[in-house]
C-alpha positions in Angstrom: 110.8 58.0 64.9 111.9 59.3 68.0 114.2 62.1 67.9 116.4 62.0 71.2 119.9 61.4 72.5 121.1 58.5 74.8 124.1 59.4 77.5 125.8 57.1 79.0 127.8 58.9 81.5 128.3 57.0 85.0 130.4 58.9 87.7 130.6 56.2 90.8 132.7 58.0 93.7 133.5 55.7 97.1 134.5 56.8 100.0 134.9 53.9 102.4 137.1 51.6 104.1 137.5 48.2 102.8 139.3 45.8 105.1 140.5 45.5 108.2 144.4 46.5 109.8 145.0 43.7 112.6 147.8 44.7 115.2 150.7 42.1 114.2 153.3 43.1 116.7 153.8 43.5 120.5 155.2 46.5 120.2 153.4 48.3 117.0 151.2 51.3 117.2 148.6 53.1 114.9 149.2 56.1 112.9 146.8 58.4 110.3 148.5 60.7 107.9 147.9 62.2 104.7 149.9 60.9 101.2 151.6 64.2 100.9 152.5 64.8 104.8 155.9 65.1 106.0 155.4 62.4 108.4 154.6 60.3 105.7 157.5 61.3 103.8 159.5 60.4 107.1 158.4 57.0 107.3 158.8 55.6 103.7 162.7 56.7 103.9 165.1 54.3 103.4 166.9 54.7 106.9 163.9 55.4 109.0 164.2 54.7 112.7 160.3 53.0 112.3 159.3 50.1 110.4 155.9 49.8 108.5 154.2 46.8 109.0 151.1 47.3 107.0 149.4 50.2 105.2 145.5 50.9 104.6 144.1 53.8 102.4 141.2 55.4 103.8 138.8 57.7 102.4 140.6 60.2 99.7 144.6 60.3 100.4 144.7 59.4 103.9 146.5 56.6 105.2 146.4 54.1 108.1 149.7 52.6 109.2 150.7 49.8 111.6 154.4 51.1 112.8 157.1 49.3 115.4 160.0 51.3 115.9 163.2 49.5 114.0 164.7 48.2 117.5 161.9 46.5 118.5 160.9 45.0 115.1 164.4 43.5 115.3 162.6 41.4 118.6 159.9 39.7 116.8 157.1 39.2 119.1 154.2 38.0 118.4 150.9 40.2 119.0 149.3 40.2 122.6 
């Protein structure tokens, strides 16, 4: 018989964005930080002055967020 060794090793790494951030406020804007930024850190407080709306991960530890500050969240537009 044959005299060999089967390996079944599969390494799949993805580096893409899935899905799509929508602006859902008037007064919201963009922002791109890393998970282990300051800025991030500032934003996921408790009593931040900014509200986050909606969060997308993009490529390896970066984030997207959709941000209104907290007074004009408080409004409640809807998008333009």
């Amino acid at each position: 018989m044959f005299d060999s060794a089967v390996s079944t090793k599969n390494v799949q790494t993805v580096n893409a964005v899935s899905g799509t951030l929508v602006k859902s406020h008037p007064k919201s804007y963009f922002m791109l930080g890393h998970v282990n930024s300051r800025n991030t850190d500032s934003l996921m407080r408790e009593y931040s002055d900014k509200v986050v709306l909606q969060v997308m991960l993009i490529g390896d530890m970066y984030l997207l967020y959709e941000v209104v500050n907290k007074n004009d969240y408080e409004l409640r537009g809807d998008a333009e």
